[in-house]
C-alpha positions as CSV (number, residue, x, y, z in Angstrom):
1,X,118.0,133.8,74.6
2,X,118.0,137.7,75.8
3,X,116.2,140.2,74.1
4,X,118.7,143.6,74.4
5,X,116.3,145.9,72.2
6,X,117.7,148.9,70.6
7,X,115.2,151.6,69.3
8,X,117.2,154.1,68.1
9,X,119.5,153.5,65.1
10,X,123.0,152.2,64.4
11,X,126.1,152.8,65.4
12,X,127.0,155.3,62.5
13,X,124.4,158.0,63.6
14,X,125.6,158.8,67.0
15,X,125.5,162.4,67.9
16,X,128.5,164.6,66.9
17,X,128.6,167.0,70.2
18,X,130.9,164.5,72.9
19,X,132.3,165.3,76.1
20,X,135.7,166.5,76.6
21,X,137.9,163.4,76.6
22,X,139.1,161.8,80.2
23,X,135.7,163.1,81.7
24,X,132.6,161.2,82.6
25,X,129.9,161.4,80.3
26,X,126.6,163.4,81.8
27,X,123.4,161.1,81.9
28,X,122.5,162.7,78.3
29,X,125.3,162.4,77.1
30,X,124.8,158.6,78.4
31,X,121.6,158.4,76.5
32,X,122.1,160.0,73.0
33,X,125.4,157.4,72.7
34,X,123.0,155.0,73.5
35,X,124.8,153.7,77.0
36,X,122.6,152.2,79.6
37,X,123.3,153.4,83.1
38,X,121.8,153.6,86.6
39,X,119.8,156.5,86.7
40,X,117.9,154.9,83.2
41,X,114.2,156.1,82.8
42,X,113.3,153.1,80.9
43,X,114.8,150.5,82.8
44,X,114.5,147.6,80.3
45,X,117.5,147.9,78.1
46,X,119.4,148.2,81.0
47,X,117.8,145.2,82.8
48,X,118.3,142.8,79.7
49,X,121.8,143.7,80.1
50,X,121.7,143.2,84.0
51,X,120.2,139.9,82.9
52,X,123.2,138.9,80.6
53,X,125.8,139.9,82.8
54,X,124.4,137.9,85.6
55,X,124.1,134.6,83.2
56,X,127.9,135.3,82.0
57,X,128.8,135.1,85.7
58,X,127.0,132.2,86.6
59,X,128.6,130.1,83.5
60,X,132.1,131.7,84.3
61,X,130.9,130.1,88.1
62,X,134.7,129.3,89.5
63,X,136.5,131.5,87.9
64,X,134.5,134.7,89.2
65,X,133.2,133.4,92.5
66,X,137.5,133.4,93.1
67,X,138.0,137.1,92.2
68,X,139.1,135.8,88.7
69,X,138.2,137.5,85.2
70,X,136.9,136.3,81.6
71,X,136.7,136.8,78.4
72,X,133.9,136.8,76.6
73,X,133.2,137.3,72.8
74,X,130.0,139.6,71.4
75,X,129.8,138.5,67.8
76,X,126.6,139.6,65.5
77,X,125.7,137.0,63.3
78,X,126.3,139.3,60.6
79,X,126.7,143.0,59.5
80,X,123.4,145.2,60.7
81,X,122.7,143.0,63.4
82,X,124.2,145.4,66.7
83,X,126.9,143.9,67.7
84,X,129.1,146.5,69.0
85,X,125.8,148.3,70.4
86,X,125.4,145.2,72.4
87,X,129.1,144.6,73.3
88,X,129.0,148.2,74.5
89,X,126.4,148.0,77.0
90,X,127.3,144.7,78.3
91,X,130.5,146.5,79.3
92,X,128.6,149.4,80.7
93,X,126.6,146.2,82.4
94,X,129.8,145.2,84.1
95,X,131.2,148.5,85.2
96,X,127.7,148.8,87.3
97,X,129.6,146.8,90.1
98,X,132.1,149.3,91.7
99,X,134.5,146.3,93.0
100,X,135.1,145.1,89.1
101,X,136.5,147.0,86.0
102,X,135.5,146.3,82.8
103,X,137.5,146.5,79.3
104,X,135.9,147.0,75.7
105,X,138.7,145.6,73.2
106,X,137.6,146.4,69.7
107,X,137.9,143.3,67.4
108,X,136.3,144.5,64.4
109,X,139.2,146.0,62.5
110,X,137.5,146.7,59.1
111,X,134.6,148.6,60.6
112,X,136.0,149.7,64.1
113,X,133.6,151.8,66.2
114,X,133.8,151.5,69.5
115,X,136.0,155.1,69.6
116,X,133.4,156.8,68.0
117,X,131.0,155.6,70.6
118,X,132.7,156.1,73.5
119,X,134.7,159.1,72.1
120,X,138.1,158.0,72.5
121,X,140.6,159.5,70.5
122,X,143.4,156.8,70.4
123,X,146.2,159.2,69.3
124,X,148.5,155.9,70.7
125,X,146.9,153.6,68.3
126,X,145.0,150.6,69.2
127,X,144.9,146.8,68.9
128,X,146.3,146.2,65.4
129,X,149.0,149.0,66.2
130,X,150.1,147.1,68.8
131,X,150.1,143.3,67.0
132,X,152.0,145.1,64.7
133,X,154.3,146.7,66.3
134,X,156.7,145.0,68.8
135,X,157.6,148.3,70.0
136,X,154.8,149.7,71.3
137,X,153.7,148.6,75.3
138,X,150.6,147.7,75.9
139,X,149.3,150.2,78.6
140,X,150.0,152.7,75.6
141,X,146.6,151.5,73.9
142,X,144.0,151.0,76.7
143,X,142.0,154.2,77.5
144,X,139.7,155.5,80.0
145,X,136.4,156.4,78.5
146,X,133.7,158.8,79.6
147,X,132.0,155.9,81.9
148,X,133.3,155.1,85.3
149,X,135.4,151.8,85.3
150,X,134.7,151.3,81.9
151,X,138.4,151.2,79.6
152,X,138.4,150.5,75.7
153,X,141.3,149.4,73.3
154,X,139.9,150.6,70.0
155,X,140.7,148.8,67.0
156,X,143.3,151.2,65.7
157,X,144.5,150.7,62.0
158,X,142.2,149.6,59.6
159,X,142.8,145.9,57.7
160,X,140.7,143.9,56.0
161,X,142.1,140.8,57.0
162,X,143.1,140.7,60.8
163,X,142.4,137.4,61.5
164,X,146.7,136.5,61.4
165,X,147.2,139.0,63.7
166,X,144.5,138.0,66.2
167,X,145.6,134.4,65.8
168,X,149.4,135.7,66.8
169,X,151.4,134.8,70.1
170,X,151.4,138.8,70.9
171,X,147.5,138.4,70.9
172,X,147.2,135.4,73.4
173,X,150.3,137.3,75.6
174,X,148.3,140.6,76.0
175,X,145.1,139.1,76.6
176,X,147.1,137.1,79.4
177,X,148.7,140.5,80.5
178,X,145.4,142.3,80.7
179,X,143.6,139.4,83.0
180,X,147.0,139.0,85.7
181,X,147.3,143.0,85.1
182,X,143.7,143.0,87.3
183,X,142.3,139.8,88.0
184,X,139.1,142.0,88.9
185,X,138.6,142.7,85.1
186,X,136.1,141.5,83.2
187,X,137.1,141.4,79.3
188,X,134.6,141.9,76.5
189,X,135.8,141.4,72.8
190,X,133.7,143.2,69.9
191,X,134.0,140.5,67.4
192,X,133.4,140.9,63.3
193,X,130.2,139.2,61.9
194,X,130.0,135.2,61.9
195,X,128.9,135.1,58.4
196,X,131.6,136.0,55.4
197,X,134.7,136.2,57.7
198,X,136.8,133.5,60.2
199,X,137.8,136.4,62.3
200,X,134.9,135.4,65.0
201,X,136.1,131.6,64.9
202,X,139.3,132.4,65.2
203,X,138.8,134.8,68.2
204,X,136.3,132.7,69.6
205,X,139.6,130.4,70.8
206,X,141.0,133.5,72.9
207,X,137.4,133.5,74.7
208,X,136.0,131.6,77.8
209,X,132.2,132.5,76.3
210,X,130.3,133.9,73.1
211,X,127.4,136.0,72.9
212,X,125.9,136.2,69.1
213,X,123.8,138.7,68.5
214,X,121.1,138.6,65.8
215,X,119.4,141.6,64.3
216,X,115.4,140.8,65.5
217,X,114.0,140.0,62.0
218,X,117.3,139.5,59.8
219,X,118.6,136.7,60.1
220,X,116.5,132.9,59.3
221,X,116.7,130.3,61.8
222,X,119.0,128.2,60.0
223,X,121.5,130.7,59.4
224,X,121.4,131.7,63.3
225,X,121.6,127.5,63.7
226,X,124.9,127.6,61.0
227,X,126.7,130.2,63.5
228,X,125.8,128.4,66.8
229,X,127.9,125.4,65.0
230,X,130.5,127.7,64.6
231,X,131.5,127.6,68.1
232,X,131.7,125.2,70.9
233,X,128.8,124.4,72.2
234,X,130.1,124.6,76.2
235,X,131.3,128.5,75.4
236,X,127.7,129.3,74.2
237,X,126.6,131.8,77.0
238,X,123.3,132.5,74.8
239,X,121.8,134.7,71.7
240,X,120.9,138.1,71.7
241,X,117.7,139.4,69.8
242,X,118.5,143.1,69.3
243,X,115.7,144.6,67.6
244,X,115.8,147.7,64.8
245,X,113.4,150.4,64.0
């Protein structure tokens, strides 16, 4: 169990000033988007992340230790709980090492908002753009974002019902493409909630490990319990108590 507290608020209430796109954010404009980095006054946030990343690594044990990436899913138990505020930092977490890269890929496709957060445009279009569209090569969706070795796929068209499309043979390809593309990146997915969708489940079978996260207070034991039977128990890398004002 990690505790990666948030104090500020969600994910909708991020600032509206951003930095010009394909340049790296300034340390405030780190902190008022709510992304942990070195230079962090109040190391905590960023040391529960530190302390995440490092128990990821030591369950992906082979595969890492050989220069090898993962893919891990961040899945909230449900909506509220700070799912893609805690996908987002664990990135950040795994950009901290200057040997490794780290990709975002934005899994939530009916309330996407990992672009907002890390002020990517996506004028290419995203994931669902791409499982939709045989046309369109991959590299065309993955962006730099204002944080050094950080890249993001945002989630690109809205649908309420992706779970076909992340259950495709296009899917399973790129996520293939993306690990032998550069076996020195790690790959974070930000799932949908647990509760009132399969979309998790279902992307839970591209993953190596899950992180749930549960909003501190929110969710009862037995519905935290429900989603841990969701998954596999060997790709259960641990819950994450993210607490709100």
């Amino acid at each position: 169990m990690n505790d990666a507290s948030d104090p500020a608020r969600d994910d909708r209430s991020l600032p509206a000033k951003a930095p010009s796109r394909g340049t790296m954010m300034t340390t405030l404009q780190l902190e008022e988007r709510r992304l942990i980095h070195r230079q962090e006054s109040g190391r905590r946030h960023a040391d529960a992340f530190r302390e995440l990343r490092t128990r990821l690594l030591s369950m992906a044990g082979r595969s890492y230790a050989e220069g090898g990436s993962f893919v891990t899913l961040v899945a909230p138990v449900r909506p509220g709980c700070g799912g893609s505020y805690v996908a987002r930092n664990l990135a950040a977490a795994f950009a901290f090492d200057e040997t490794r890269q780290a990709l975002l890929i934005d899994c939530d496709a009916t309330h996407p908002a990992q672009h907002e957060a890390l002020d990517v445009g996506g004028e290419r279009g995203g994931l669902i753009d791409y499982l939709e569209n045989a046309e369109l090569p991959l590299e065309d969706v993955v962006y730099p974002t204002g944080v050094p070795r950080l890249q993001l796929i945002p989630s690109g068209r809205i649908r309420e019902t992706p779970g076909e499309s992340y259950s495709s043979l296009r899917m399973r390809a790129a996520l293939d493409a993306l690990r032998a593309a550069q076996p020195n990146r790690q790959i974070l997915l930000d799932g949908s909630p647990v509760q009132g969708s399969p979309d998790a489940r279902i992307l839970s079978d591209l993953a190596d490990l899950v992180v749930l996260v549960v909003g501190e207070g929110q969710v009862p034991s037995d519905a935290i319990d429900k989603a841990v039977a969701s998954f596999p128990p060997e790709k259960i890398a641990g819950v994450v108590f993210n607490r709100r004002p």
